[in-house]
N, C-alpha and C positions, 0 to 999 in steps of 0.2 A: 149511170153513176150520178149524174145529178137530174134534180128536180126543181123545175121553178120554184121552190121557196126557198130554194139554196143555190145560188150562182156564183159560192166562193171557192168552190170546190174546184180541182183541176185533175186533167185526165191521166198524169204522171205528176210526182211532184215538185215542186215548183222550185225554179234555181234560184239561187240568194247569192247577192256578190257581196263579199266580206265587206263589214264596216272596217274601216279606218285605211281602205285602200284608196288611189286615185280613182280607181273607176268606180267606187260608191259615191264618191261626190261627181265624179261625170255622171255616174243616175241621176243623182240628186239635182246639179243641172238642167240634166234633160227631163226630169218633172215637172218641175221651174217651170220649164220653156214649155211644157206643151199647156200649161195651165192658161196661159196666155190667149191658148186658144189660135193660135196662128201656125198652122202645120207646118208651113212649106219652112218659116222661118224655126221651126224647131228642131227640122234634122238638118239644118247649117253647121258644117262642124265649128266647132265654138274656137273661138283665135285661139293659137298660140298650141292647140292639140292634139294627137298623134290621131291619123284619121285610121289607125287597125285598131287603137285602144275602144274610139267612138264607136267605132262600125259592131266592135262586140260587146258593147254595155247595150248596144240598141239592139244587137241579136237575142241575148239573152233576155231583154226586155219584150221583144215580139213573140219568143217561145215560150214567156209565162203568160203572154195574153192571150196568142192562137192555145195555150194549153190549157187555157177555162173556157173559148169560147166553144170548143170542141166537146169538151168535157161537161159542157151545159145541155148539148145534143145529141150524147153520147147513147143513152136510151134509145132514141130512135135510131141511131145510124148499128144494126144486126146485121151479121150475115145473110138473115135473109131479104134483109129491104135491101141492102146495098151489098149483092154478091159477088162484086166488082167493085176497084175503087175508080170511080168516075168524076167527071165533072159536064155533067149534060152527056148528051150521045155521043156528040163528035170525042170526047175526051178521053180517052182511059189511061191507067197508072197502074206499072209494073211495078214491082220491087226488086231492090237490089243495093246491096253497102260497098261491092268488090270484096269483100271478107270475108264474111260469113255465109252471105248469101250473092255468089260470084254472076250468077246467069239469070237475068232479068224472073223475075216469077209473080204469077196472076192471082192474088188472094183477093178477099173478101176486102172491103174498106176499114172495119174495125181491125182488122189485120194491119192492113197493109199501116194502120194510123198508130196502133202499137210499133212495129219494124219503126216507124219514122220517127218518133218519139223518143225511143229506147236510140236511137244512133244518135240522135241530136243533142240527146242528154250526157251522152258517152264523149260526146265532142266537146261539149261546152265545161265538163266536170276534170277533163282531162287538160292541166296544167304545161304539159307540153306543145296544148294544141290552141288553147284559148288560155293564157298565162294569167294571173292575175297579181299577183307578187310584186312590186316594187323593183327594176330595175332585171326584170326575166325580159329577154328580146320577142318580139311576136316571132313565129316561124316565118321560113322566106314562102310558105305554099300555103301562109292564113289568109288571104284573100281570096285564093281559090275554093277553100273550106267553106269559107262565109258565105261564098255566092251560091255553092250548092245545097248549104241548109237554107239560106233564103228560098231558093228555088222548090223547095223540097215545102217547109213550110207556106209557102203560096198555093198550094195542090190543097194543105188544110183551108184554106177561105174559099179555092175553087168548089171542091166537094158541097162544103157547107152553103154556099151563094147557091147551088143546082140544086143538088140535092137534100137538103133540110130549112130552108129559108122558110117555111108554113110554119117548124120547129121554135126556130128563131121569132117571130112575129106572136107566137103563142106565147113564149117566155118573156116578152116583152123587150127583146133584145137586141131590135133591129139596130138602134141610136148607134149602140156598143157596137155592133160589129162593123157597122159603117166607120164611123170614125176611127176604129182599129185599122180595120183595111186602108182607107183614106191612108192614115199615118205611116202605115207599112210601104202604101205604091210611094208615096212623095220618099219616102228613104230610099228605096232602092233604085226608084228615078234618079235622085240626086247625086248616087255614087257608081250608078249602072251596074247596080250588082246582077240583075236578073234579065236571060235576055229579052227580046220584045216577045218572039217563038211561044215561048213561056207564058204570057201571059194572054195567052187569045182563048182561054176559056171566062176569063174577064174583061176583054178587053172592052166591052162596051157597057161596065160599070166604071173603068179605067177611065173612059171620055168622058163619060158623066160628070167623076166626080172629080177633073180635071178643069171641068168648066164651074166648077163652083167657086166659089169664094172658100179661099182656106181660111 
């Protein structure tokens, strides 16, 4: 779906949170803040701020960037390069939503990256689940929602770090996904959205880029 000369592209399309709500100017904030350039201090929840409001301007914001950087190596990642959705050997990823698709199931990774996408979109579009309206209560079960699209969307960087990272370096894309990533681990460090379990198909880019300088 995309091609190095175009990496604006995205692999679903891209969620927009209403202008003139709170949580556009919490984007808008959290633009501010990452411009700064200082990670760890940009997913601080900012004083005085409802930390379920914060946690889903920053989800919707991780699924429009995991959704171009995907969609930038969308090309290479076929069922037949990747006819499992993997992260290295030791990894694989079943699918399943509980709904639609009740009993875990073994697709292709463009597959399984469609299913993932299409749920995630379905969650974040849906007002009862991820509210955006002025004075709508988040759900009492929206933190467990959020840790599991985090969770879910972290398998999109694992895949892409194992299996398309030559992808990424051809497109000249590394900066971008690093610093994506980067941004993503220090968020869900900071609120323990995702558990450790979770992330040991990265965990030793995890160290890495823990010992950098944010």
């Amino acid at each position: 779906m995309f091609s190095g000369k175009d990496s604006s592209k995205t692999f679903r399309p891209k969620k927009n949170i209403p202008e003139g709500t709170h949580q556009y100017e919490l984007m808008k904030h959290a633009a501010a803040t990452l411009g700064s350039g200082n990670l760890r201090e940009a997913v601080k929840l900012p004083d005085g701020e409802d930390v379920n409001e914060w946690i889903a301007v920053n989800t919707v914001d991780f699924f429009n960037q995991i959704n171009m950087l995907y969609g930038s190596i969308s090309d290479n990642c076929t069922a037949e390069s990747c006819p499992i959705m993997s992260a290295g050997p030791r990894f694989e990823y079943h699918w399943a939503d509980g709904l639609n698709v009740k009993k875990p199931i073994k697709c292709p990774a463009p597959k399984y990256m469609d299913y993932l996408m299409s749920w995630v979109q379905e969650q974040l579009d849906d007002e009862s689940v991820f509210p955006s309206k002025v004075g709508v209560s988040f759900p009492k079960n929206f933190m467990s929602t959020a840790k599991t699209i985090l969770k879910r969307l972290f398998r999109v960087y694992a895949h892409i770090y194992h299996q398309h990272f030559p992808s990424v370096i051809t497109l000249g894309e590394e900066a971008h996904i690093n610093t994506s990533f980067k941004h993503f681990n220090f968020f869900i460090a900071e609120f323990n959205l995702v558990e450790k379990r979770e992330l040991q198909p990265l965990q030793e880019l995890i160290d890495k880029l823990s010992l950098q300088d944010s």
